[in-house]
N, C-alpha and C positions, 0 to 999 in steps of 0.2 A: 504493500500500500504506500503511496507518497505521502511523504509529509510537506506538510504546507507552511509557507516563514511569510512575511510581509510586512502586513499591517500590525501583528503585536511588537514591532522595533517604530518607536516615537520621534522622530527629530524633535524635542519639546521646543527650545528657545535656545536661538543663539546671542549672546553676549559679544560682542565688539571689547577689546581690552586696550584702549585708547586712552586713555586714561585713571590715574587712581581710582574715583569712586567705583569707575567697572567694577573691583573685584570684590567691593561690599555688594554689589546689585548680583554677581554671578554667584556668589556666597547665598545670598538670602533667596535665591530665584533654586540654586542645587536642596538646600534646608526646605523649602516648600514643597518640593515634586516631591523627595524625600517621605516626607509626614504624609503628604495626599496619597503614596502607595502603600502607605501602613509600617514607615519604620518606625520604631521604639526613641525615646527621643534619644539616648544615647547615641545611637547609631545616626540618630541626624546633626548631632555634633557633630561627630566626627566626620562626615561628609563634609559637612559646611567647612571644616577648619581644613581637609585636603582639600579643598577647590580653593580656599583662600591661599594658600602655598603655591600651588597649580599658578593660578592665576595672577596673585602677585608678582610671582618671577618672571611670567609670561611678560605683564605689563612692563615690570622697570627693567629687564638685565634684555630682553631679546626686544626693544621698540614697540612692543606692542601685536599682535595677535587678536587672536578670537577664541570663543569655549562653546562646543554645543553640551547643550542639556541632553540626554537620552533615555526613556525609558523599555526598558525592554521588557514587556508584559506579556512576554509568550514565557520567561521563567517563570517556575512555582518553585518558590515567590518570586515576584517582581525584582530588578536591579535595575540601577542605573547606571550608564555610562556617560564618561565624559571626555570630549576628544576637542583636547588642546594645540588650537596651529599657531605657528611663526613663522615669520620670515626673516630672522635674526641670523646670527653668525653662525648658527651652531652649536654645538658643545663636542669641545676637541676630545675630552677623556669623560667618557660615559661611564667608566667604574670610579673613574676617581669624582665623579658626581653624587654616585650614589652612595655616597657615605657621610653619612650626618654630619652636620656644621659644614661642607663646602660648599660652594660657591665661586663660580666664574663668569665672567662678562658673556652674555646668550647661555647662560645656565639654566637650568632647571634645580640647582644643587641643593639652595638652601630647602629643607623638609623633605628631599626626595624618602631619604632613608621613612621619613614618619609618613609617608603618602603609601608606599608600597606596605607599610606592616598595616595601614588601615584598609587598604583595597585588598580584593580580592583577585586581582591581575592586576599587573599595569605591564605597558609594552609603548617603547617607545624607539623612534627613527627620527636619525640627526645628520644632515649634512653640510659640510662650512659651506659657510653664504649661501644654504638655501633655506635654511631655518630645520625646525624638530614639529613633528606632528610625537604626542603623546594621547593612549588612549587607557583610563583607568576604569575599572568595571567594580563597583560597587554591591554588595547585596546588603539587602534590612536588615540581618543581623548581624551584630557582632563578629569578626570576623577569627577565628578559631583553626591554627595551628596554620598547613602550608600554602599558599597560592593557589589556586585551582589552574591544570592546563587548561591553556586557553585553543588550541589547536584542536580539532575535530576535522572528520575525513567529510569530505563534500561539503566544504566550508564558502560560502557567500555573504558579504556585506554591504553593502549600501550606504551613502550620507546624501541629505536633503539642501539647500540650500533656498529660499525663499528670496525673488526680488529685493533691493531694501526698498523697506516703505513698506509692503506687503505685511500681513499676517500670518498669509497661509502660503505654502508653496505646491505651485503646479501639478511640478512632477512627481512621480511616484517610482514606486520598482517594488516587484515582487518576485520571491522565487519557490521552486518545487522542487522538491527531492524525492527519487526513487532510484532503489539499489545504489548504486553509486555515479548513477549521471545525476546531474542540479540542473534544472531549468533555469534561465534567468530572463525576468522582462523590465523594460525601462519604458514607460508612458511620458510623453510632455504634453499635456493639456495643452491647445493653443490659447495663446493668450496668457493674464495673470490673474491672480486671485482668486476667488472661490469658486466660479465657476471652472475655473482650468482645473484647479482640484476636483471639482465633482467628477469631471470627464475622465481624470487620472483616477479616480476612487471605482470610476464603473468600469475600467479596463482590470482592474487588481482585481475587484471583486469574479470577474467572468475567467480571467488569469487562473483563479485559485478553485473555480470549479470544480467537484471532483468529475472523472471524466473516466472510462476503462474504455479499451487500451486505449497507452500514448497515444497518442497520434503527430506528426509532423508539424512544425515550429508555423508553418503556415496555414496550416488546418485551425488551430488555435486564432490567430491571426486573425483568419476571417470570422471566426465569432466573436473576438474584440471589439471588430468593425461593426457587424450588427448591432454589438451591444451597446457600440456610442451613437448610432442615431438617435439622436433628438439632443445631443451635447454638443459641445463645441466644435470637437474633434479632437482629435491627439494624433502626433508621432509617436510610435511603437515601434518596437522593436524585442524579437522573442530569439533566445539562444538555448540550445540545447547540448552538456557537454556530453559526450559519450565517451569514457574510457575504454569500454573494450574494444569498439570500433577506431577508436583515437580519430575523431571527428567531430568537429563540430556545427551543427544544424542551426542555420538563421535564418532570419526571415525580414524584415524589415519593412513599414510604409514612412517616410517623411524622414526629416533629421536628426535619427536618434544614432551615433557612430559607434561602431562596433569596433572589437581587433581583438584579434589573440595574440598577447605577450608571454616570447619564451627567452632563453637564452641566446636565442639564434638573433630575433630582434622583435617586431611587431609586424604582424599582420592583418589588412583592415578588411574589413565585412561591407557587402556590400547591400544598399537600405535603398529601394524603390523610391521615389517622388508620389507626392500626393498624401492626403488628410486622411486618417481612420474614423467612418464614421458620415464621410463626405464623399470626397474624392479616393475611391480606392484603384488602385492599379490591379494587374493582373500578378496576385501573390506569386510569390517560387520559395521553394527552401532553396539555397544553398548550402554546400558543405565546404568545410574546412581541415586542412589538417589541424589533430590539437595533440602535440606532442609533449612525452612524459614530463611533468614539471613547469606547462603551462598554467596561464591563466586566462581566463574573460575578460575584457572591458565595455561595458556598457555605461553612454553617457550620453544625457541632450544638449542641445546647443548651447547653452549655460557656462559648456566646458568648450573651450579650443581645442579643433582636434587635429592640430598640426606639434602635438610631444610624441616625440622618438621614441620613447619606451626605455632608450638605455637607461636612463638615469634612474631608470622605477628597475630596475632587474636585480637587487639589492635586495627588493622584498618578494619577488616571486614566490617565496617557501614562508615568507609572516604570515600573522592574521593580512586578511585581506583586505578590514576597513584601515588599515594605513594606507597601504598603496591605495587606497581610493579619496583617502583624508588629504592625502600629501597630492593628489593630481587635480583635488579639486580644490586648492592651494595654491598651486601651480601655475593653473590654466582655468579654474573661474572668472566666472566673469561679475563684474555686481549688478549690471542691466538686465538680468536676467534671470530667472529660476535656473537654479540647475541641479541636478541629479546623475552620480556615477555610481556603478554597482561593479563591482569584482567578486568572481566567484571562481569556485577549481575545483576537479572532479575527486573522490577519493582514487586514489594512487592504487 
């Protein structure tokens, strides 16, 4: 049976760290989501005191960054994550970081030691002069004895990005899993705001359908399409990874950019012209090689899609929402909703 991820991962709020008061408003915004999914107030201390550390350092040693809020409400219990970008220097020695009292200029140093013994993961990637995406995973209770791995086989992640000004963001992404291929789709509601959301909410929802057998990445596709008439429309795009075939199945209508990044370099997927839901083209799957130690990239116009990949093959074997933290870092844009999802088959 597949299991189905999407909608219970939250982008709640992102925080801008632009200045001081930011890290009392991301403190008191992590402390809120915190209590609303039922932690003990202990436990929302300490959240609130590592985002303040988090985020302090963010603001004054690396110029400033951003923090999203996250909830992830497909655990029982709920956690949260929060995933810290810069565009600072760097941090030259990442172990000599993580040892209490240090500190360096584009540091994360000071508390990293006290951030990691309160999270229940943290994972972070740092490179000179192009800043540190950090992503620490929280749960409501008290955290008790060692780290939990964060690495699972048929691992996919996603990050949200909302227009500024906006509320709500467009686009969406959701993914499937069965045996060891992951499905993954990326929606961009045309347009912005709540209506582009709805249209991105009724492609997820039709996305996550149960459905026997598979069926092909465009088969799906055109009941996406059906399923946005009467909405705005959206760009979509559906991947399917197959490990035992080592192939992978797309499909695409409008501009949502695909590529399979490996060791060798990137790969781009190729996404039909026209609206889902309006204007549909005449669907196709295509296939791809997807070789051992690959990965997916899905992403809407939000992101520029003229990056090489080199500089992301550093994390091909991480969790995946870094390489999708750090490209939409990289190559966001702020005119625009955007949404990348990185996923990889189990091996």
């Amino acid at each position: 049976m597949d299991a189905l991820t999407g909608p219970p991962v939250e982008d709640v709020a992102w925080v801008r760290l632009d200045e001081p008061s930011a890290v009392g408003a991301a403190r008191r915004a992590a402390e809120r989501l915190a209590a609303q999914l039922g932690a003990e107030g202990v436990r929302v201390a300490e959240i609130g005191i590592a985002v303040s550390e988090i985020t302090s350092n963010v603001q004054r040693h690396a110029g400033g960054g951003a923090v999203l809020l996250r909830a992830l409400r497909g655990q029982e219990p709920a956690e949260i994550e929060i995933v810290a970008i810069d565009t600072g220097p760097g941090i030259s020695d990442l172990g000599e970081a993580r040892r209490d009292g240090m500190s360096t200029v584009g540091s994360l140093g000071i508390g990293m030691g006290a951030i990691e013994r309160m999270a229940d993961s943290v994972e972070i990637t740092t490179t000179p002069e192009r800043g540190t995406v950090l992503v620490a995973c929280f749960g409501l209770r008290r955290r008790r004895g060692a780290a939990r791995d964060t690495e699972r086989p048929g691992e996919a992640a996603g990050i949200t990005r909302a227009l500024a000004g906006e509320q709500v963001c467009g686009d969406a992404y959701a993914v499937r899993r069965h045996g060891r291929g992951v499905v993954l789709m990326v929606c961009d509601g045309s347009g912005h705001g709540p209506m582009a959301a709805s249209a991105s909410s009724a492609a997820v929802r039709t996305f996550l359908a149960p459905e026997r057998p598979a069926v092909p990445p465009a088969d799906v596709l055109e009941r996406v399409h059906g399923a946005l008439s009467g909405t705005r429309g959206a760009a979509v795009a559906i991947a399917e990874l197959d490990p035992e075939a080592a192939v992978v199945r797309f499909a695409g209508i409008g501009n949502i950019a695909g590529a399979v990044l490996h060791d060798g370099g990137k790969r781009s997927m190729v996404s039909i012209g026209g609206v889902a839901g309006y204007r549909k083209p005449a669907i196709r799957t295509f296939e791809y090689a997807y070789p051992p130690g690959a990965v997916v990239v899905l992403h809407s116009d939000g992101v520029r899609s003229r990056w090489s990949g080199t500089e992301f093959r550093g994390l091909l074997a991480r969790p995946p929402l870094l390489l999708a933290a750090s490209l939409l870092r990289d190559a966001g844009l702020r005119h625009d909703d955007a949404c990348v999802l990185v996923g990889r088959a189990a091996s």
